[in-house]
C-alpha positions in Angstrom: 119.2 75.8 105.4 121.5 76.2 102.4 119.9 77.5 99.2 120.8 76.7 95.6 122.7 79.5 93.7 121.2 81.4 91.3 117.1 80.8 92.9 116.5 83.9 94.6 117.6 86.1 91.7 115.1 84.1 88.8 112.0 85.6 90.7 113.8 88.8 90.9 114.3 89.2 87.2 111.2 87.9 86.0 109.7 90.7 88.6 112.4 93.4 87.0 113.5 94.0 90.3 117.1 94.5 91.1 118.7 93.1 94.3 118.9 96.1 96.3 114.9 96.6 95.5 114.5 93.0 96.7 116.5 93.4 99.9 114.9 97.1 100.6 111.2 96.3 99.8 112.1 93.0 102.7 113.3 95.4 104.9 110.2 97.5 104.7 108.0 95.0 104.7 109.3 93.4 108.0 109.5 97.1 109.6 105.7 97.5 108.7 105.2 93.7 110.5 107.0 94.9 113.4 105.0 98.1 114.0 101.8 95.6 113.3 103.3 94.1 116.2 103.9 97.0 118.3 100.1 98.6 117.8 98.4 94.8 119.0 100.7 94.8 122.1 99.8 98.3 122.9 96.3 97.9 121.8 95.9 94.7 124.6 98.3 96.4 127.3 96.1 99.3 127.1 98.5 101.5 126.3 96.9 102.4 122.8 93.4 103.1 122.3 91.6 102.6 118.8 88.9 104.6 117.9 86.8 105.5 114.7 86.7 108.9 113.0 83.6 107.9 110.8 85.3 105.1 108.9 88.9 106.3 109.7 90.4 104.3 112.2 92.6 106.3 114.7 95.4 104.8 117.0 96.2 107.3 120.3 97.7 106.9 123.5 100.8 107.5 125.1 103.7 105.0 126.0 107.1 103.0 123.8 104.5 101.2 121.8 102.7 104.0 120.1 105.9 105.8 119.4 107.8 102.4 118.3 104.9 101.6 115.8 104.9 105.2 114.7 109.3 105.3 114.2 108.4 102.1 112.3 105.7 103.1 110.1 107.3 106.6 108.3 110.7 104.4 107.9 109.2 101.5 106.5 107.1 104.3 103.7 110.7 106.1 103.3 112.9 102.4 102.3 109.9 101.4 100.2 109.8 104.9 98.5 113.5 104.9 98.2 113.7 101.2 96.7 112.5 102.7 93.5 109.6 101.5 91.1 109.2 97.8 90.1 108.0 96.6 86.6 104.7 94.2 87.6 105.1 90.5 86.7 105.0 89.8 83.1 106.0 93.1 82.0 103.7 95.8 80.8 102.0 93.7 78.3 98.4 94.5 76.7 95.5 91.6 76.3 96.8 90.0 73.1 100.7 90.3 74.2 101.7 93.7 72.3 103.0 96.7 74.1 100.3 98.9 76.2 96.6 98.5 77.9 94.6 98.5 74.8 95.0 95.4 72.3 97.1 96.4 69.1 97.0 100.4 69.6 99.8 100.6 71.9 98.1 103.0 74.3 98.0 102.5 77.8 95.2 103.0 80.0 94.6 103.7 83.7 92.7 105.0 86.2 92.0 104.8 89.9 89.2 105.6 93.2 91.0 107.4 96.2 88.4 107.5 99.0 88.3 110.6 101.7 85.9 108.9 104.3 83.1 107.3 102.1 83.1 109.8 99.1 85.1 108.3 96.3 87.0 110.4 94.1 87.8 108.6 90.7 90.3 109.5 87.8 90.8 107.2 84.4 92.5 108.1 80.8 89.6 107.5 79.2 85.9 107.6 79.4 85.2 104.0 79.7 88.2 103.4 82.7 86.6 106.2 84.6 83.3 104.9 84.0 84.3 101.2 85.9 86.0 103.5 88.2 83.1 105.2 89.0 81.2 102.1 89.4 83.8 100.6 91.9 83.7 103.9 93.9 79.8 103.7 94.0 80.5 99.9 95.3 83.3 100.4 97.6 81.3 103.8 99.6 78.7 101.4 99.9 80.4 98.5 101.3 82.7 100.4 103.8 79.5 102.4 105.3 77.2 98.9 105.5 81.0 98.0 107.5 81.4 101.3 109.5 76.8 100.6 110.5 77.3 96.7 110.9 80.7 97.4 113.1 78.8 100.1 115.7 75.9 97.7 116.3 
């Protein structure tokens, strides 16, 4: 089915990707698909096993489709870390359209929760990003062990 020129590359630029990020952040994205594919065919051949390390879910077993899904996996991460960084939709923009997170000041802020198991470790440029970070981490812990003790029963 023929496309009309010039389509694909208006969603590109108003996502400030290039082409070759476009083409390489497909590519990774249908390699991580594929290895999707590869751990449920293994998973219901019985070839893989899936198990839980407290809320950590672990994929084992021997056999093409563990080490297919595996190959697939650490080349999809190393195209999409290779396609380079995309600017979000809309540009970095603040809340009343100037430059940067906070209205008018032109300052950015950020801030994050990495999780190791249930313990939430937050980060933030400021006291009040870390503060709804910490809040999401409380949330989060909670929610995923209510899932790990709702999942065993």
């Amino acid at each position: 089915m023929p496309v009309a020129p010039g389509v694909g590359v208006q969603w590109r630029e108003a996502a400030g990707m290039s082409r070759r990020a476009a083409v390489t952040r497909g590519l990774s994205a249908a390699l991580f698909a594929a290895a999707a594919a590869f751990l449920v065919q293994g998973v219901v051949s019985g070839g893989l096993h899936v198990a839980f390390i407290f809320v950590i879910p672990l994929v084992y077993g021997s056999g093409f489709q563990g080490l297919a899904a595996a190959a697939l996996i650490v080349t999809a991460f190393v195209i999409l870390a290779l396609s380079g960084p995309v600017q979000p939709l809309g540009g970095y923009r603040g809340a009343e359209g100037g430059e940067g997170g906070v209205a008018g000041t032109g300052r950015r802020s950020f801030g994050g929760v990495i999780f190791i198991g249930p313990v939430p470790i937050v980060f933030g440029s400021g006291r009040k990003v870390t503060a709804w970070m910490v809040v999401a981490g409380i949330v989060l812990s909670v929610l995923l062990i209510l899932a790990f003790i709702l999942w065993n029963f």
